[in-house]
N, C-alpha and C positions, 0 to 999 in steps of 0.2 A: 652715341657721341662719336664716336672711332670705332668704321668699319673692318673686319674681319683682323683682329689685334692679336698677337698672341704673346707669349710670356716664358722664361724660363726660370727658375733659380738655382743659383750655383750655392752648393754647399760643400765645402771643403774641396774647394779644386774642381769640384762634378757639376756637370748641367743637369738637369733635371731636363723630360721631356717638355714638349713647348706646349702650352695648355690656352685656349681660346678664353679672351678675357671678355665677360657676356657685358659687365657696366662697371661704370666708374670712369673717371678723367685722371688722363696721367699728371703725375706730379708735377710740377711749376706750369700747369697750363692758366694762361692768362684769364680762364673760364673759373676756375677754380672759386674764388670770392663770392663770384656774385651767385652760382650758382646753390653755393654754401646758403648764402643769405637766404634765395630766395626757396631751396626746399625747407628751411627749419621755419621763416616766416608760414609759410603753409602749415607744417605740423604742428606750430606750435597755437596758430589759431583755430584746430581743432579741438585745442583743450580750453576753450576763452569760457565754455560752459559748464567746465567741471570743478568741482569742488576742490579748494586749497586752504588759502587760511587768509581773515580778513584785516585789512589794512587801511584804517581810516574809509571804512565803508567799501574797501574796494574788493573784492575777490585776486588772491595773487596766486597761482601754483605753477608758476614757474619763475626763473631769472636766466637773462642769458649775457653774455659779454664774448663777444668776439664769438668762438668756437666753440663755449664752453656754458654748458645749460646746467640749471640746478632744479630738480622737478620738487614742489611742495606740498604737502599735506598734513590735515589733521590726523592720520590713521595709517598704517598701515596698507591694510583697504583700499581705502583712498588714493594712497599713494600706487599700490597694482595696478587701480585702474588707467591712471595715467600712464604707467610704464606701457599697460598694454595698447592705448592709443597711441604712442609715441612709437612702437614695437609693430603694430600694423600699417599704420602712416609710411615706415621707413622702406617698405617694400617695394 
């Protein structure tokens, strides 16, 4: 997204050396929103075929509002395995 970025942190008065930022979009960038939408849209219909818990016939394991996902399952298990599609998707 933003070529050759780099970064420092200041902790107590000190800079920290400037360290090359490999991804991400900086904060208030007007990219921000939709870009959000559109990777969790992707990961989250990676999981449209795994097991959660039924709701009037429907298969549900996940919810989301805004930024904020809730991942569902009958099991423990179950639930792993979705962390772990959710957890390889995000890479």
């Amino acid at each position: 997204m933003y070529w050759e970025q780099t970064a420092a942190m200041r902790v107590e008065n000190e800079n920290s050396t400037f360290q090359d930022i490999k991804r991400g979009v900086r904060k208030g960038c007007v990219l921000s929103p939709d870009l959000l939408s559109l990777y969790s849209e992707i990961i989250m219909r990676n999981l449209e075929n795994h097991p959660g818990i039924k709701v009037s016939g429907h298969n549900i394991n996940n919810l989301r509002y805004v930024d904020d996902t809730v991942l569902i399952a009958e099991n423990k298990e179950d639930l792993q395995k979705l962390l772990n599609i959710v957890k390889k998707e995000s890479r």
